[in-house]
C-alpha positions, 0 to 999 in steps of 0.5 A: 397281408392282413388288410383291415377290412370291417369293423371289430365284433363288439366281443373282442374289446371291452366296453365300460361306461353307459349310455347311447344316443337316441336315433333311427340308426345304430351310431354310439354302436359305430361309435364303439366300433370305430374307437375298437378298430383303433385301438386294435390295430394299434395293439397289432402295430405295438407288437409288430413294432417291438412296444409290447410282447403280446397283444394288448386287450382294448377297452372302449368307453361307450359314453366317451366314444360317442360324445367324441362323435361330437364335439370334443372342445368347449370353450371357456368364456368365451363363444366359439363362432356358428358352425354354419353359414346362414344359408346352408340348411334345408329347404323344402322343394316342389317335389321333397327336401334339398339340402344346400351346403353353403359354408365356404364363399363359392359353394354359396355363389353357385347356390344363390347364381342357380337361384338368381335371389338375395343372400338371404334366408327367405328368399333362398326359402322361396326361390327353392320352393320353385324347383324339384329337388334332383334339376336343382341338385344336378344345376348347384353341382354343375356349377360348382356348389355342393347340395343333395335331393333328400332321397329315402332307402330304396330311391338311393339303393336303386340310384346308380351311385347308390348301387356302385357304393354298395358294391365297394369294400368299406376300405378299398386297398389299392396300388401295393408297393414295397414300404420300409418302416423308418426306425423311431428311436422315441416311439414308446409303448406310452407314445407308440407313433412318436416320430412318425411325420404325417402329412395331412392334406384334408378338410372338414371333417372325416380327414382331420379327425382321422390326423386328429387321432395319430396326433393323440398317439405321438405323431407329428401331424403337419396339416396344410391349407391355402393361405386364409383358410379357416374352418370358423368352429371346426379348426377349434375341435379338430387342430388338437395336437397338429401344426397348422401351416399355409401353402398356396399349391398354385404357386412354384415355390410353394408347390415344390415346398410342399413336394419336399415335406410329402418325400420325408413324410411317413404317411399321407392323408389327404381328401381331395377328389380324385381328380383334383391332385392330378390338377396340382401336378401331384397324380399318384405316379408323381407321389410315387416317385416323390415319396416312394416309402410313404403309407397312404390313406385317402377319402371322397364323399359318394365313393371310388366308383359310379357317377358321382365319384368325382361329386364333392360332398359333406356327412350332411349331404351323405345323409340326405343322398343316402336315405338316412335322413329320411329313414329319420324323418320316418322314425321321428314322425317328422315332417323335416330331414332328421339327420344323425344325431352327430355327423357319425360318417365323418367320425367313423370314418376317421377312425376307420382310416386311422386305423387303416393307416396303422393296419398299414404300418403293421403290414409294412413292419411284417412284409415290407410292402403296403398298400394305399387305402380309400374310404368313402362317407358314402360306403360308411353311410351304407355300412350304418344302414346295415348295423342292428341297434343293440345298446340300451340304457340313458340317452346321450344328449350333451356332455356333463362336467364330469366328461371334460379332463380336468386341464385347461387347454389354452388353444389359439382362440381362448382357453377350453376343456376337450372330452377325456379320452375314450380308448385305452390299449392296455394302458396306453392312453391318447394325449396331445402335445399341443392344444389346438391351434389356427390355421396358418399359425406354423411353419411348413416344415418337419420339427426334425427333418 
């Protein structure tokens, strides 16, 4: 089997457009790279599957590529909600930086109950700066909240969830099994996964854009939430193209509807921590025998292995862990974090299980068997660090009229513009059959199952 393992050489694809983003680190070259894995993986899965006699040439449009790193929707008078809450950010400690991720209502509890202070700014400013940074990590964790200790390079690389990154595959297969491709009579060269049914169990951000990209190609994307889940200004960029329904897991009947879509599901992505399906009654064995012919691709944060390998975690968090927004503090003269100028592990990440999804498909279609892939932000972060910054020319910094397709994309909340296309395999393109819309706004139910 030919495992997708790495990213694409930039001479093996094409790349049009100008253009790069300003930082410490390499990201529109990552940016590049995660569009080519795509796109040449699924040029191997069209002719794998009979869509094209030959190997179609990839073309990469750098200036797109990384605008999707982005933001890919804007909206259309009217204003998209913050994409954070007001406590999440990053606050100076005795010792360093911390940064706290407080978007969804428990990880916020367990920050301010570590903290024993008002929901407010000031005095989360104020109660941090009491603490050293790694004790207010551990305490936040503990607790169920999510926060990284801003750590440089050499503190990470030493750091033994540091080391057991470093020494995992950037994609880990794992678990082969036999795997039939089901016949899709509509799939064309123009729409090469039309009828693929995927099952998208993730969140914020990696998981989503990973759906998000299978979608643009045919797929009937099906994403489930809890019920009143919401992603306030992130829905909006990453619900292109899927139908997004409400399941509450705790419960029989909804568990058990769930079950029936993952045994007529194709493909399974999901996000969860290792042990938290387990948890659900939906360990790896109890998938397995629900949905023995699915391909599988899943994520974690801080990686498969190591202490952490259980942490929950955000691009955000990553970065601080990671060193790299200290490398960029370091760079910018600065004497703050200076994270990415995007969250690149969360996108190329997604791509790069997009692509694993397909490389697994092609795989299936050749040896009738496939194996499940893991990726991590983590081991993404570790593979940015390693990436030489080659790409000169203007800098990006926002997008302009001209990067938008011309159709009003009328999305649950309002009518917007979204980012042209960035990748073309010969002459397939990604498009969408729908615009983005809320979570809970579809039934949780396959169009033709």
């Amino acid at each position: 089997m030919n495992l997708l393992q790495d990213f694409p050489a930039p001479e093996t694809y094409e790349i049009t457009g100008s253009g790069c983003y300003d930082s410490a680190f390499a990201v529109s070259e990552l940016a590049n790279a995660s569009f080519a894995a795509v796109g040449q993986q699924m040029a191997l899965l069209m002719q794998a599957i009979g869509l094209s006699s030959r190997v179609l040439p990839v073309t990469v449009d750098q200036r797109l590529a990384s605008l999707w790193f982005g933001y890919s929707f804007a909206a259309q008078g009217w204003e998209l909600p913050s994409l954070w809450d007001p406590i999440a950010g990053n606050y100076r400690c005795r010792d360093g930086w911390i940064r706290l991720h407080t978007n969804l209502p428990h990880h916020r509890a367990a920050a301010l109950s570590v903290l024993g202070c008002a929901e407010k700014p000031d005095a989360v400013r104020a109660a941090v700066a009491t603490w050293d940074g790694e004790p207010l990590e551990t305490e936040v964790v503990a607790q169920g909240g999510v926060a990284a200790f801003m750590r440089s390079r050499s503190q990470w690389l030493a750091h033994p969830q540091g080391r057991a990154v470093a020494q995992e595959p950037l994609v880990n297969w794992v678990a082969p099994s036999p795997v039939s491709l089901r016949h899709r009579s509509i799939a064309t060269a123009a729409r090469p996964l039309a009828g693929l049914r995927v099952l998208d169990l993730t969140r914020v951000l990696a998981g989503p854009i990973a759906t998000r990209t299978l979608a643009g190609f045919g797929a009937e994307v099906l994403r489930i939430d809890p019920p009143g889940w919401d992603e306030p200004g992130v829905i909006q960029d990453i619900s292109l193209g899927k139908s997004m329904a409400s399941l509450d897991l705790r419960y029989s009947t909804d568990l058990q509807r769930c079950k029936d879509l993952l045994a007529q599901a194709d493909v399974v992505v999901h996000g969860y921590r290792p042990d938290a399906l387990e948890g659900l009654g939906l360990d790896h064995a109890t998938r397995d025998q629900i949905g023995p012919n699915r391909i599988e691709v899943t994520l974690d944060a801080y990686g498969w292995t190591g202490p952490w390998a259980k942490r929950r975690g955000f691009d955000s968090l990553v970065q601080m862990s990671a060193g790299i927004a200290d490398t960029g503090a370091k760079w910018a003269r600065a004497n703050k974090p200076t994270p990415l100028p995007v969250q690149a592990l969360d996108h190329a990440t997604g791509y790069l299980m997009a692509a694993a999804v397909l490389n697994a498909m092609t795989t299936a279609a050749t040896t009738q068997r496939a194996a499940s892939a893991r990726l991590s932000l983590a081991r993404m972060a570790e593979h940015l660090a390693k990436m030489s910054q080659r790409l000169r020319g203007p800098k990006i910094t926002a997008p302009q009229p001209e990067d938008y397709a011309p159709q009003i994309e009328d999305s649950s909340w309002g009518p917007a513009l979204r980012l042209r296309p960035a990748l073309k395999i010969g002459t397939t393109q990604m498009q969408w059959d729908s615009p983005a819309q809320a979570c809970g706004s579809a039934p949780a139910r396959w169009s033709n199952a």
